[in-house]
Each structure stands twice: as C-alpha cells, then as structure tokens.
N, C-alpha and C positions, 0 to 999 in steps of 0.2 A: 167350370171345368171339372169335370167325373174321374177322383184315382181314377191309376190303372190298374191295380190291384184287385178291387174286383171285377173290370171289366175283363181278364185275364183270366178269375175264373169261372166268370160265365160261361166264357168260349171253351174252356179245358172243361164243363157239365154240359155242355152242346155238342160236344166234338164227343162225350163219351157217352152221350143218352143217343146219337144217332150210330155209333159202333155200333150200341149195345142190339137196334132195332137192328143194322145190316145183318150182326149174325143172329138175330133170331128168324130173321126171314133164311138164312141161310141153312139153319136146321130144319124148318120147316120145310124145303124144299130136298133136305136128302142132300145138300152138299159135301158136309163130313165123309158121309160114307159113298159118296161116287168116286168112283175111279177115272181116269184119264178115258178119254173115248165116247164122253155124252155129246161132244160135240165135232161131225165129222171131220172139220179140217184143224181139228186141237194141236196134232201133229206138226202140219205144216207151218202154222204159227208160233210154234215154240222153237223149230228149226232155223225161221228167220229171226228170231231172237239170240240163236247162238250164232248163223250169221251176221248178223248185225257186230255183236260182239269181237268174233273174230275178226272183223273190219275194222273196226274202232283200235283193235290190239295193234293189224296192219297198220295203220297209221300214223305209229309210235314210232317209224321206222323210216327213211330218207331210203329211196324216195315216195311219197305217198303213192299208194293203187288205185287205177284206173276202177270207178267203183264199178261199172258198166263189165269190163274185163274181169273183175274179181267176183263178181253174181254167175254170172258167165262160168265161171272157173268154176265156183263155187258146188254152181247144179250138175255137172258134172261126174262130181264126186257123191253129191248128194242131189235127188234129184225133187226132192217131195221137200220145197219149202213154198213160204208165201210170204208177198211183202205187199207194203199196199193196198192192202183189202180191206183193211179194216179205217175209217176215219180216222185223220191224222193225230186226234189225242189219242182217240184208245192204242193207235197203232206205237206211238211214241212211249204212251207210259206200257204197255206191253212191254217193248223191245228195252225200254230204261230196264224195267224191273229184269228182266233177261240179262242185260249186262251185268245187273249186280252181284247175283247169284252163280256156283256153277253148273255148268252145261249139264242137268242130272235131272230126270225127273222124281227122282225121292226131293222130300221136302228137306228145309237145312233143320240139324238139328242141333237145339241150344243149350250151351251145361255138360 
C-alpha cells in the first residue's frame, strides 16, 4: 500500500501544471484583455445565472415558487435571459458559479 502523502502531492503538481497550461492558453488567446461581448449570447447567460440565484434566494421562503411562474415573471421584467442552452454541466457549473458571486459584472475584488 503507497502513503498518501505523496500521492497527495502528485495530484496538488497535476492540478497545478494543468492551471498553469489553462492560463497560458488563455493568454495566448487574448482572454485577459477581452471584454464582455466576444460571445453573442454572454448576456443572456449570465442573466439566467442571477435568475437562477434569485430563485434559489425564493425558496428560502414558505411557500416555495411556482419555478415555471417565477421564469414567467421573471422575463417580464427582464426580457433578455437563457436557460437551458448550454449542456447540463456547463449550464449547472455556470449558474453555481453565478450563485456565488454577486450579480456584477466587475470581477470580485480580493484584499
């Protein structure tokens, strides 16, 4: 049987040698300096991320919302969202990371 100890930090020099490639391809492509709007429906995708959100906030609340009724409600007021469009991981870890964050499109800033 193999410690864990260094199998531990294999994984913590794999998990940081594949970061390190994400953001070099990431520079390479001009990420840093693009701005919101390389991708025509950016918008709409980050609007159902703060709907999402404020649903998830609804349902802190007796009695829980009709989700269909509150999308509904939702476009209404706002008319320019998307759900669904994207495959259920990308769409879930999107709208997670949306939850966590607030509703802004400035980045969070730390310190």
């Amino acid at each position: 049987m193999r410690p864990l100890r260094p199998l531990v930090f294999q994984l913590i020099a794999v998990f940081a040698l594949l970061l390190g490639v994400a953001r070099k391809v990431q520079i390479a492509a001009g990420a840093p300096m693009a701005a919101f709007g390389g991708f025509p429906d950016e918008a709409a995708h980050f609007i159902g991320g703060v709907m999402l959100r404020d649903f998830l906030a609804a349902c802190l609340t007796f009695p829980f919302p009709n989700p269909v009724k509150y999308a509904t409600a939702y476009y209404t007021h706002v008319p320019y969202f998307a759900i669904g469009v994207w495959p259920p991981v990308c769409s879930t870890a999107g709208k997670g990371f949306g939850c966590s964050w607030p509703a802004s499109p400035a980045p969070p800033r730390f310190g």
